[in-house]
N, C-alpha and C positions, 0 to 999 in steps of 0.2 A: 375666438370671442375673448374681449378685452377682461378681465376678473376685474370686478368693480371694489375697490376698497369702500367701506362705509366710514368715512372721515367722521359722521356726525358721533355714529357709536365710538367710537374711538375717542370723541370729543367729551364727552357726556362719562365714560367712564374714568375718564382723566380727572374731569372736574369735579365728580362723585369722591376721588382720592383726594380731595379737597388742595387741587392743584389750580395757579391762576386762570381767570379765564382765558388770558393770552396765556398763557403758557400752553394748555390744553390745545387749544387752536393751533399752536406754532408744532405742536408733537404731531396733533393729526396730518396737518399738513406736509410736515418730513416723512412720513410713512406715505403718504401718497406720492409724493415727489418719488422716493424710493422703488417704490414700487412701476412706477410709470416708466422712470429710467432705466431701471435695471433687470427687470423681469422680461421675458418673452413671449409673446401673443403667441399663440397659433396660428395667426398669419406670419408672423416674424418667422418660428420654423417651416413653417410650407413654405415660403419663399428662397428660405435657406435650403429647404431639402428641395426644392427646384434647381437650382442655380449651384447644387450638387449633383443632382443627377446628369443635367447639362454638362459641367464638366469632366462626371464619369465616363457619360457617351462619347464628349472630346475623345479624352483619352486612350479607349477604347478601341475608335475611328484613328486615330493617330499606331496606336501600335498595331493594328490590324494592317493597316500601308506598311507601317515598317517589316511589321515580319514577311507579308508579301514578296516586300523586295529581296529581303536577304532569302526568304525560300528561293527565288525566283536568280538570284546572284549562288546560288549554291546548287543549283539544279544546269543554268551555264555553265556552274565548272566540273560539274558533273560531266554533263556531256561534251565538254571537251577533253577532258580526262578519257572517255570511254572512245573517242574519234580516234585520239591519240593513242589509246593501247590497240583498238582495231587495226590503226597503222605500224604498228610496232608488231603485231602479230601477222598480219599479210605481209610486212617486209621478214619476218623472220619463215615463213612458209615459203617463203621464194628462197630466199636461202640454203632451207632445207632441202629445197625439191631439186636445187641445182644442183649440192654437194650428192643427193641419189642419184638425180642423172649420171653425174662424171664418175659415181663410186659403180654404177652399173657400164658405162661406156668402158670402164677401167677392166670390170669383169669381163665384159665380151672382148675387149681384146687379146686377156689371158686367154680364153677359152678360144680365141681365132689365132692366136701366137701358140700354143699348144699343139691346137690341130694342125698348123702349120708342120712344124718341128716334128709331127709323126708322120706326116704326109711326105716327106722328103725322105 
């Protein structure tokens, strides 16, 4: 709702201070002028506070994509990181299992080169 200035009171009080009657008119008139220009309706803020919520919700919808992706770009390197340690660790269990194999083949042959060696 636009706040009405009452130029006439404004008018009348001026002229009472025994100011011209142009004078009085031309005062009133800058205060309305004033006031028209430079003041803000409540539609003027509703409209602002629209055409800010709008581009809060932008905003908002904007970084909500953005952190998606970089979740979604760090959860990829997640799981290749973790492909790649599973691979690091089956190749390292092969490893291991072959150096027990040859460290037990190695045994039994002492203990078959032994029994040998008493058998004779």
């Amino acid at each position: 709702m636009v706040t009405a200035i009452d130029t006439l009171k404004i008018y009348e009080r001026l002229r009472d201070a025994e100011l011209s009657d142009r004078a009085a008119k031309e005062i009133a008139e800058v205060f309305r002028e004033f006031i028209e220009e430079r003041l803000a309706t409540k539609r003027d803020i509703e409209v602002t506070k629209s055409a800010l919520k709008a581009d809060i919700d932008l905003a908002k919808t904007e970084i909500k994509a953005d952190l998606e992706l970089k979740i979604e770009s760090i959860r990829a390197d997640l799981d290749a990181k973790i492909e790649s340690t599973k691979t690091e660790i089956a190749t390292s269990k092969a490893e291991t299992l072959k150096w027990i194999f040859l460290f037990w083949a190695g045994q039994l042959f002492a203990i078959f080169a032994m029994f040998k060696s008493f058998i004779k």
